[in-house]
N, C-alpha and C positions, 0 to 999 in steps of 0.2 A: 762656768755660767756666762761669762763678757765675752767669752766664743764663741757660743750657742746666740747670744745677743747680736753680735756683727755679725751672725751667717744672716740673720733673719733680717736686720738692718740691709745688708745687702742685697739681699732679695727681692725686696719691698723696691731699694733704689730701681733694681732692673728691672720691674714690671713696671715702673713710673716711667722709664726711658723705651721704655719696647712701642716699636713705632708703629703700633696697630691700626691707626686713625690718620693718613694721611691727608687726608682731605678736609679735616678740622684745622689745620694750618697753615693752610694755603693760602696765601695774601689773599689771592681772588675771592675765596669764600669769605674770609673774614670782614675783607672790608664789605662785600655785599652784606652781611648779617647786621653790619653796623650800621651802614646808611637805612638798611633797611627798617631795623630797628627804632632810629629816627625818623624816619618819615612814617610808619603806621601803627607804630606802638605809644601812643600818648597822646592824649588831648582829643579834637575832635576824630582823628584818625583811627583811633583806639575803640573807640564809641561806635563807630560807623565798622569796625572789625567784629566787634560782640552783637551788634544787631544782626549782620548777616551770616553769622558762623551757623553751622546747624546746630541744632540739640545733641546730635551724638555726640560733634567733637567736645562741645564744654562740659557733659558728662563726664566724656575721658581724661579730660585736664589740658584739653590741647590750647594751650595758651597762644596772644601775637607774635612770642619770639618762636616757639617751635614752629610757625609757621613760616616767620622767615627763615629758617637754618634751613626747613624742610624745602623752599622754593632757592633759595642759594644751593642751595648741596646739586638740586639739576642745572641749577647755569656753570656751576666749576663743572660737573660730568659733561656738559655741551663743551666747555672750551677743552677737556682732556681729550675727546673723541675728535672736535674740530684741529688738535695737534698732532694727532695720531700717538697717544700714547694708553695707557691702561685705564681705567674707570679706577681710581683712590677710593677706600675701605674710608666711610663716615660714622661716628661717633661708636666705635667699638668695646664694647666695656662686659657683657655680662660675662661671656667664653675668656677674657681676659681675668675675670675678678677668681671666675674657677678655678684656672689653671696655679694663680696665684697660692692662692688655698690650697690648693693641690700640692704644690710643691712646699710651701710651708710645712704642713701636716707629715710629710712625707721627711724632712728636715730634723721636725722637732716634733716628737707624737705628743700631745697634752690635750686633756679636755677641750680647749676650745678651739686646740687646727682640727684636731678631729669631726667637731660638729661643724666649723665652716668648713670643712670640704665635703662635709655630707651634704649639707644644707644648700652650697652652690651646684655641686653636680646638680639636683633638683631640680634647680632654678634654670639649669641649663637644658635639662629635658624638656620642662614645662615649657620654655620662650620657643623652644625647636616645633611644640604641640602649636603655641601662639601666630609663627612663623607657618605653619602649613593653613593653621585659620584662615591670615590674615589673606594668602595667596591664593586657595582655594575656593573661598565665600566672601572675605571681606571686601575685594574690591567690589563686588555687585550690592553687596550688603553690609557695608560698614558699621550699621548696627547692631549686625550680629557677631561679628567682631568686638563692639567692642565690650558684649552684654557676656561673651564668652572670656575676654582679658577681666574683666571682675571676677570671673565665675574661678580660671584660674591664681589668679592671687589670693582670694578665699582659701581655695583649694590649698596654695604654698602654706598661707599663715596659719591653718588648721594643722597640717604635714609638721610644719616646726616648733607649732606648739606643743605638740604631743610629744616630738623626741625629746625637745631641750625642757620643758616641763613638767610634764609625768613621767616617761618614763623611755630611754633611750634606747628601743628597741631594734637591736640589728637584722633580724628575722622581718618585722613588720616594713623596715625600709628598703632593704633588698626587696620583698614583695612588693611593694608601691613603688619602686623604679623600674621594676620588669614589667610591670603592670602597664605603664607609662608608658613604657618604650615601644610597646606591642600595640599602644593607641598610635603614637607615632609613627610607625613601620604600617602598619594598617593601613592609614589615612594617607600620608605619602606613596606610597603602592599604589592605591584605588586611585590617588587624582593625579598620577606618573601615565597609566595606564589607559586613564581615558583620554591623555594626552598624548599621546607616545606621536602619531602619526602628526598631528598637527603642530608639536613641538618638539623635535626629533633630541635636542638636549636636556628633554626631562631626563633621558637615558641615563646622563650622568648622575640624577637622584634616585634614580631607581641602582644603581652600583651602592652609592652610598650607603642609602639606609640596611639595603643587605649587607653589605660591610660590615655595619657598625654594629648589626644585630646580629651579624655572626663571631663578631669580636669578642662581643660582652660574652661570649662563653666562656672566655678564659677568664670572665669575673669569676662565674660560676662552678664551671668545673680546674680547682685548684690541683698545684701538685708542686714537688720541693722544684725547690728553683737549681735553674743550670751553673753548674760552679758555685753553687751558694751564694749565686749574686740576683741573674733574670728568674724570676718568678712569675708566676701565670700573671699578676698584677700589672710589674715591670714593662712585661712584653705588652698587655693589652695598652698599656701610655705610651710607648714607642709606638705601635702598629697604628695608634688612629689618627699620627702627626698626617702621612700624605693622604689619608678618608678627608680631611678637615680641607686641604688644598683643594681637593677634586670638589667639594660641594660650596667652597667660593667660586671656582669657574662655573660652577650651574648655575649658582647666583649673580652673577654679573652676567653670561650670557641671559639668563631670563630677566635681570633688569633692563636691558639694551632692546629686550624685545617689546617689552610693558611701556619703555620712553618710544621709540617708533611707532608702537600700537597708540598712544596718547598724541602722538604728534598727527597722525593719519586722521584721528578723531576729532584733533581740534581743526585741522582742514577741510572735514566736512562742515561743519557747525558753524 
């Protein structure tokens, strides 16, 4: 039992130390979030921030500080690009919180890794559905964004109350993650494809999601494992470590394009 306890113990240490969030630590971001913080987060400043926010954001929860982290996070991405070095991975945590769970459950099988690794995968499909929203509709429509990010959280805390509540069914979650995944692959397809020519590195999301939705076969169709060790499971966590690299690079190339497209717009204006 105090083995089983230090494996998980350590565990827990190395997803604390995994350096997913470069850019959260970066002197230069920090001290921008704090001056920032200081100068329009309190007093008449604060005031003069909630009169002019729109309605959507204070619906969302979007408080003075996310706003400054969100306006810091592009001045560190201006001085990485003005260094010539790589654009640094900001506030990383859902795919991190998964994998975590993931490999607990995977360590020590018990009631409750079991339901948080079900319960993050989820959470990881639904922010991926969030994530094509946000790219595809939300920037012109913010408020459809963010009327759909309720609509999904709903959606999750319905999903978890049913498993971990009434009744934890493997058949009905397997269905609602394929189900999921086939919105996902959908939606990223249709707005890959009506992009392709004008954004020739949607390319690289159009690789992924077929990837990943031809991966999850080997959720599906099981069979004994190689050497009594890789199992259709095994393989499909190994096979989707370099899908996950190739769709940061779309995502950083299509941020690079969205900060140019903003910057060409605030020149006109």
């Amino acid at each position: 039992m105090a083995g089983r306890t230090a494996r998980l113990v350590l565990l827990a240490g190395a997803a604390a130390l995994a350096c997913g969030s470069q850019g959260d630590r970066e002197p230069v971001y920090r001290d921008c979030v704090l001056r920032c913080d200081q100068r329009n987060c309190s007093g008449d400043a604060l005031r003069h921030f909630r009169s002019r926010q729109p309605i959507y954001m204070s619906l969302a929860g979007w408080t003075c500080q996310d706003d400054c982290k969100y306006e810091c996070m592009w001045v560190t991405v201006g001085i990485y690009l003005q260094e010539g070095h790589k654009v640094p991975q900001f506030h990383g945590k859902v795919s991190l919180n998964a994998w975590f769970w993931s490999t607990v459950f995977h360590t020590r099988d018990t009631d409750l890794t079991e339901k948080m690794d079900y319960f993050c995968a989820s959470t990881v499909i639904l922010h991926s559905i969030y994530l094509c929203c946000v790219r595809t509709v939300g920037l012109q429509h913010p408020t459809v964004a963010s009327a759909f990010r309720v609509f999904l959280l709903l959606l999750l805390t319905a999903h978890v109350s049913y498993l971990g509540l009434v009744h934890f069914d493997y058949g009905y979650n397997l269905a609602a993650n394929v189900a999921i995944g086939l919105v996902n692959l959908v939606w990223w397809l249709a707005w890959c494809l009506w992009n392709q020519q004008r954004l020739p590195h949607v390319r690289k999301c159009v690789v992924v999601v077929l990837l990943l939705q031809g991966l999850s076969l080997l959720e599906l169709l099981d069979f004994p494992p190689f050497f009594w060790v890789l199992d259709a499971h095994a393989i499909w966590h190994i096979s989707t470590i370099p899908v996950h690299v190739l769709f940061f690079s779309f995502l950083e190339e299509d941020s690079l394009y969205l900060l140019k497209e903003s910057k060409a717009i605030f020149k006109l204006d």
